[in-house]
C-alpha positions in Angstrom: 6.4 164.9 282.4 6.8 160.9 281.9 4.4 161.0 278.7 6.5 163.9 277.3 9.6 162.4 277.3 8.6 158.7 276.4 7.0 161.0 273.7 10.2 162.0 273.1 11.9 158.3 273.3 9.7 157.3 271.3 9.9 159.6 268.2 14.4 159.0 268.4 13.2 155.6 268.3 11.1 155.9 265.3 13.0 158.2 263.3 16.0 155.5 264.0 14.0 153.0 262.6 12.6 154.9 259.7 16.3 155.5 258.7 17.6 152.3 258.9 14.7 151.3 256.4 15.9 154.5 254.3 19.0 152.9 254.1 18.1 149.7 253.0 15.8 150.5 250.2 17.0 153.3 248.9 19.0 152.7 245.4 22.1 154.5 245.7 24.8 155.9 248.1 23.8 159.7 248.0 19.9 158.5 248.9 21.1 156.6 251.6 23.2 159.1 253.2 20.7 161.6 253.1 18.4 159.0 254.7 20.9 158.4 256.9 22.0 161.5 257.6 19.0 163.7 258.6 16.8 160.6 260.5 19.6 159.7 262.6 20.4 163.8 263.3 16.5 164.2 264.2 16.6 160.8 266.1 19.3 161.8 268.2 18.0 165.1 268.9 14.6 163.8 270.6 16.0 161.2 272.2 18.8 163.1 274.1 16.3 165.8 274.4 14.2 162.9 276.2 17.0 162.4 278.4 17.4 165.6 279.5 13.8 166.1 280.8 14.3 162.9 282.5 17.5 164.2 284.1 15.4 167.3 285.3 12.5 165.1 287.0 14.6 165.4 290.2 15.8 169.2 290.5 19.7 168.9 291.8 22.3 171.0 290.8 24.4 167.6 289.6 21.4 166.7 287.6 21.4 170.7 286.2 25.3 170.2 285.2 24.8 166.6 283.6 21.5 167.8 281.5 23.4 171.2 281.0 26.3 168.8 279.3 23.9 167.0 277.4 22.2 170.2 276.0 26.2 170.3 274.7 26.0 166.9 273.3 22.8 168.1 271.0 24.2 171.3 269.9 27.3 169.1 269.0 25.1 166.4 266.9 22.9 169.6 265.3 26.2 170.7 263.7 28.2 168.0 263.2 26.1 165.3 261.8 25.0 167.5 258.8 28.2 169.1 258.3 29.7 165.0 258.0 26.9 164.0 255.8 27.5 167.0 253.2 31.9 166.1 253.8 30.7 162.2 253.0 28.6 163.3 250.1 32.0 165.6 248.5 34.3 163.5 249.0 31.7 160.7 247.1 31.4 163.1 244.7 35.0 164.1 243.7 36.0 160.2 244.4 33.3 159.8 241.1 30.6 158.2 242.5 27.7 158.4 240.1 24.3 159.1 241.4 21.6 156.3 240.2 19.5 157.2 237.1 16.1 155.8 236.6 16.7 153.6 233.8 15.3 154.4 230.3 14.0 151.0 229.1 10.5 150.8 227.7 10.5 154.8 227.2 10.8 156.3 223.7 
């Protein structure tokens, strides 16, 4: 049970990381957010899925009701951090921020 969920630790932790770097190399605001937006969504999933099989390793019904509250916290993150990216995006969007363009210089 301990390699599963360091597994799982592990992966939020990389997925973090691989969005952070998302967001700092990619050009414009819309690649960022999506960067942003579906690492950090995954990250969070595994690792709160990590800390409910942690909260499990000792089988108490107060440890039942705090994983069965954090099982809540992922459905919560599963819907709402998508549903904020695509709001972000819009309102971006409407606002009239453009999306980058590969620039055209040394093409005929």
């Amino acid at each position: 049970m301990n390699w599963i969920v360091g597994s799982l630790l592990v992966g939020g932790a990389f997925f973090f990381f691989i969005g952070t770097i998302g967001i700092l190399r990619f050009p414009d605001f819309y690649a960022r957010l999506h960067a942003a937006g579906k690492c950090d969504t995954l990250a969070a999933i595994l690792s709160l899925a990590g800390i409910v099989l942690y909260n499990l390793h000792d089988f108490t019904v107060a440890n039942i009701l705090v994983s069965c509250k954090v099982v809540a916290i992922i459905i919560f993150v599963f819907i709402a951090s998508p549903t904020a990216t695509h709001a972000i995006t819009k309102a971006a969007l409407l606002v009239g921020v453009k999306p980058w363009e590969k620039s055209k210089r040394g093409s005929r």
